[in-house]
N, C-alpha and C positions, 0 to 999 in steps of 0.2 A: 562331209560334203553337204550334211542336209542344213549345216547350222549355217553352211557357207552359202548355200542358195538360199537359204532363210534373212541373211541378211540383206538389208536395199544397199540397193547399185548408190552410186553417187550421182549418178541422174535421177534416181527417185530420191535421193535427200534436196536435191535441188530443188526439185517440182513441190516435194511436201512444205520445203519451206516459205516458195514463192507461196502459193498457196494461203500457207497458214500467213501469212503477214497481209495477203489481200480478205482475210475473214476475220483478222486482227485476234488469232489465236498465236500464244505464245510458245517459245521452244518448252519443252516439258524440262532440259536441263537445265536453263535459265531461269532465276527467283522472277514470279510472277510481280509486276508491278498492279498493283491493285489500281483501277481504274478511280477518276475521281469522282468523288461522292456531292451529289448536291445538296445545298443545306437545306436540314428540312424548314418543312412552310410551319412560319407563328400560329401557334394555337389562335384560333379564333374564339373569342371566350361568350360566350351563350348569352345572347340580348334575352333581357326581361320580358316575356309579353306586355304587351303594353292589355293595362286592364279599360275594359268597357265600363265608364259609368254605369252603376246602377240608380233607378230612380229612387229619393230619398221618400223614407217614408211619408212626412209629411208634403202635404200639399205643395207643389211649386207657386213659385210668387209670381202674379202676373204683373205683368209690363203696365208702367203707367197711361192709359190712353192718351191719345195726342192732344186731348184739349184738358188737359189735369197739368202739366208742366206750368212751372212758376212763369210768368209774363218777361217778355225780354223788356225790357226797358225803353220807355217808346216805339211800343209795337199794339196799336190802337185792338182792341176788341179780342187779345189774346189776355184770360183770366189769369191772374195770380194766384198763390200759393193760398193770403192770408184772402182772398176771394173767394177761393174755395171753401176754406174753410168756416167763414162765415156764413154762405150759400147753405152749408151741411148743418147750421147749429138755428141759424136764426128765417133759412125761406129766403126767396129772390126780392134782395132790397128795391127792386124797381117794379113790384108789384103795382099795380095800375088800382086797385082795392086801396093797396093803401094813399097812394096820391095821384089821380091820372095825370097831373101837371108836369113827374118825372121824366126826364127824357129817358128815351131808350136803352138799355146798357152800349150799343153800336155805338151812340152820340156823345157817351160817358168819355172824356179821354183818360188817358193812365194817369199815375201820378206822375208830376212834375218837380223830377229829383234828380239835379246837377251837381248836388252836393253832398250827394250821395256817401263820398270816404267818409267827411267832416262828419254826417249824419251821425253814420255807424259810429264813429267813435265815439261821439257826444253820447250816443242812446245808451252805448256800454258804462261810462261815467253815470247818466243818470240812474241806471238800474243797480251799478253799484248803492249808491248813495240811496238808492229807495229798500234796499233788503238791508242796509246797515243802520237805516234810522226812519226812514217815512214808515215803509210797510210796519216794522216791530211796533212802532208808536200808535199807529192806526187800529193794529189786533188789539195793543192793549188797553185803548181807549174803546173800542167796540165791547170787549169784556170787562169792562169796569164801569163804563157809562150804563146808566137802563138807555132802552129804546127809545121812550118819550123825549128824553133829553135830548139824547140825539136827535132826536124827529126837530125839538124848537130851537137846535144848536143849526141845525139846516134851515129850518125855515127863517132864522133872524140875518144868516146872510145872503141866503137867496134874495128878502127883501129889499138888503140894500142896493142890489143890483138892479133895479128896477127904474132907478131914474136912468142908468145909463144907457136901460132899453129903450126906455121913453125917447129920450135928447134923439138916438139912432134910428128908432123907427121913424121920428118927425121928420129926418134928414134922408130916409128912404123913401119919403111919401106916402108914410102909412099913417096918419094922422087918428085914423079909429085906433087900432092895435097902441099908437101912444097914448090915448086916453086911456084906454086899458090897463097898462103898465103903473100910469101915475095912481091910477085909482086903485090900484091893489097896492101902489105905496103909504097911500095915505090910510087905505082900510085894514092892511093888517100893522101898521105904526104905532094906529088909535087901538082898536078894538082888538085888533091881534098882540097887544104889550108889546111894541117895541120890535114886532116882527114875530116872534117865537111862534104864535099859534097864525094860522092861514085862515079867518075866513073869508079873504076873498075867491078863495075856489070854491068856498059853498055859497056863495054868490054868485057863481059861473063864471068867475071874471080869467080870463085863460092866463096861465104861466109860460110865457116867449122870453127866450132871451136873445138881446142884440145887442151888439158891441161897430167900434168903428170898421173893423173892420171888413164884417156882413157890410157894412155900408162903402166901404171903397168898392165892392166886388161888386154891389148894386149898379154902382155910379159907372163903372162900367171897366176895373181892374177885375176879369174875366178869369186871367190864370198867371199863379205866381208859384213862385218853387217851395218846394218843402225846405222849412228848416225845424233843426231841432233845436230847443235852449238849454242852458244850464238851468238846472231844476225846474223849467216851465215845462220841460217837454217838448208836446208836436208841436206846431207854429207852420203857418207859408209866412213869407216874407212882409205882405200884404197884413196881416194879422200881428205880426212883431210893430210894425211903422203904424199898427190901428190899438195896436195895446196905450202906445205916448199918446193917440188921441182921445182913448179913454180915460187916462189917468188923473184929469183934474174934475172927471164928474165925478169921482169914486167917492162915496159920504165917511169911507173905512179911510178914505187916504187925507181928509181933511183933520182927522184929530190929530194934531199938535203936539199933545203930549207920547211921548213914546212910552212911559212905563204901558199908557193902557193900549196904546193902538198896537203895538209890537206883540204882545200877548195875544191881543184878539187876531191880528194875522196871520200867528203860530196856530193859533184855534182850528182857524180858516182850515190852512192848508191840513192838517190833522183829518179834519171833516171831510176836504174832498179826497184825499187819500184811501178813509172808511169806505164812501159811496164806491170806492174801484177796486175794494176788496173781491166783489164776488167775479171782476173779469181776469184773477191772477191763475186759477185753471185752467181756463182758454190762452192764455199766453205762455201758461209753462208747456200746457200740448203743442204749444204751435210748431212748426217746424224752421222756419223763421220771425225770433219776435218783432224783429223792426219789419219786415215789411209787411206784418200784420199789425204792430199799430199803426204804420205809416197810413197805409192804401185803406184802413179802418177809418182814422181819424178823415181822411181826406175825402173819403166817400159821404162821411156825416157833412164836414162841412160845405162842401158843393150843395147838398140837399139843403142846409141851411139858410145856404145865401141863394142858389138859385132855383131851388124848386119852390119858395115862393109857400113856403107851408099855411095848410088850408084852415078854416076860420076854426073847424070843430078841433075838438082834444085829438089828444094824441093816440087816442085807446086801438086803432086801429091801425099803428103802425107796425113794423118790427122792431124789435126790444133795443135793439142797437140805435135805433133813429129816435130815441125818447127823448126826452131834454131831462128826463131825473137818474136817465142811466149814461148820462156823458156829461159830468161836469168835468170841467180842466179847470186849472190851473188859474185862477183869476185873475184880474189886472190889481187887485185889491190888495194883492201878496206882495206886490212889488215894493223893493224897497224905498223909502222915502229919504232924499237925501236934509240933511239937518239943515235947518235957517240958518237964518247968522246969531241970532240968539241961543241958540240951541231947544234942546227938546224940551224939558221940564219936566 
């Protein structure tokens, strides 16, 4: 009796089972369905801290100041790279000490460079061609020649340059400064042999050089574009077209025979090559070569033709604005085309 009242009624198996199906428990005689499993979640894999620069030991590099960047290109009164650089080595070319006739750097305009691709290419050609044969030739004429020689190997062609300062000046309307010219032609020809020794400087007689081209820029071609030459170098345009009109004063372009004249124009160029030995420092620091000879040569020349250089010597200029520390390239060098006889 007691297992018999122990057991549920079948109204309590009813109830237990509604029951257990609404709390979603299962019959205990029926194989348990195992509920479904969610997959578990992807490993999330451990980001790297991101590290905090630390400051390096050395010193940080400071930012260029905004008036130190290279000049845009026709952007009036903004300094250039090879400006700067000059400013740092040689003092403000437009010092008032050395010529107060200078204009202002404000009044200065930039270079005048259109041809800017052509330039660069050409100046990369000539610098080839100058560390393959001018420069080497130059070292080893500087250490092989003495000094003196050198000294009257310069002074015999600067001589000859002299009338064609003269002809230039007269055509500039400097009629004293040409008398000048010729008289230091004629005094160191005679008593200076042939050029080699100078005493028309211990005469006081001043050393100016003028070419046709200083004389178109007088006359009143103001501004012309940079070019560069094959083996001549810097040039404006102006100066290429005043080289043809120097070329039949040259006394170097008159001899005839080419054994001797050919030699002596080799000489030449050897010679001015030497005189620009000591600027090949300055141009390996540079940070850009061309637009430090460009904006270099282009600043001399403007001071050439229009500042109008004053009666006294040069002693008080800057080293760059000297006339014995910028020779180029001479009209003298140029090649001579043959007669119709030929050379002899």
């Amino acid at each position: 009796m007691e297992a018999a009242d122990n057991a549920p009624s079948a109204f309590q198996r009813c109830l237990n089972e509604a029951t257990g199906d609404a709390q979603g428990e299962t019959d205990p005689t029926q194989p348990a369905i195992p509920a479904p499993v969610a997959p578990p979640a992807e490993p999330v894999e451990p980001t790297e801290p991101v590290e905090t620069p630390q400051p390096a030991d050395t010193a940080p590099v400071e930012p260029v100041p905004p008036s130190a960047p290279v000049g845009v290109e026709g952007e009036g009164g903004t300094p250039t790279q090879a400006e700067i650089d000059y400013l740092d080595i040689y003092g403000d070319p437009y010092d008032p000490v050395a010529d107060p006739t200078l204009p202002t750097p404000a009044e200065v305009a930039p270079s005048y460079d259109p041809w800017e691709r052509y330039n660069r290419k050409m100046h990369r050609f000539n610098n080839a061609v100058d560390r393959s044969v001018a420069r080497p030739l130059a070292r080893g004429y500087v250490k092989v020649v003495p000094r003196p020689v050198r000294l009257g190997v310069s002074n015999f062609f600067n001589n000859l340059g002299q009338p064609v300062a003269a002809v230039n000046a007269l055509l500039q309307g400097k009629p004293k400064q040409a008398g000048q010219s010729m008289g230091r032609f004629l005094l160191n020809s005679t008593l200076g042999i042939a050029g080699i020794f100078d005493p028309a400087s211990d005469a006081k007689l001043p050393n100016r050089s003028e070419d046709f081209g200083q004389t178109l820029g007088v006359w009143g071609w103001k501004r012309s574009r940079y070019v560069e030459l094959p083996l001549f170098g810097p040039r404006t345009l102006r100066d290429s077209l005043g080289m043809v009109g120097d070329a039949p004063l040259s006394p170097l372009r008159q001899v005839e025979v080419d054994s001797v004249r050919i030699p002596l124009q080799g000489l030449q160029l050897v010679d001015v090559r030497a005189q620009l030995l000591a600027t090949d420092s300055l141009r390996e620091g540079a940070e850009d070569d061309y637009t430090l000879v460009r904006d270099a040569w282009m600043q001399r020349r403007s001071y050439q033709i229009f500042g109008d250089r004053q009666l006294e010597e040069d002693d008080s200029l800057p080293d760059y604005l000297r006339e014995e520390n910028n020779p180029t390239v001479p009209v003298d060098a140029m090649p001579v085309l043959p007669a119709d006889g030929g050379g002899g």
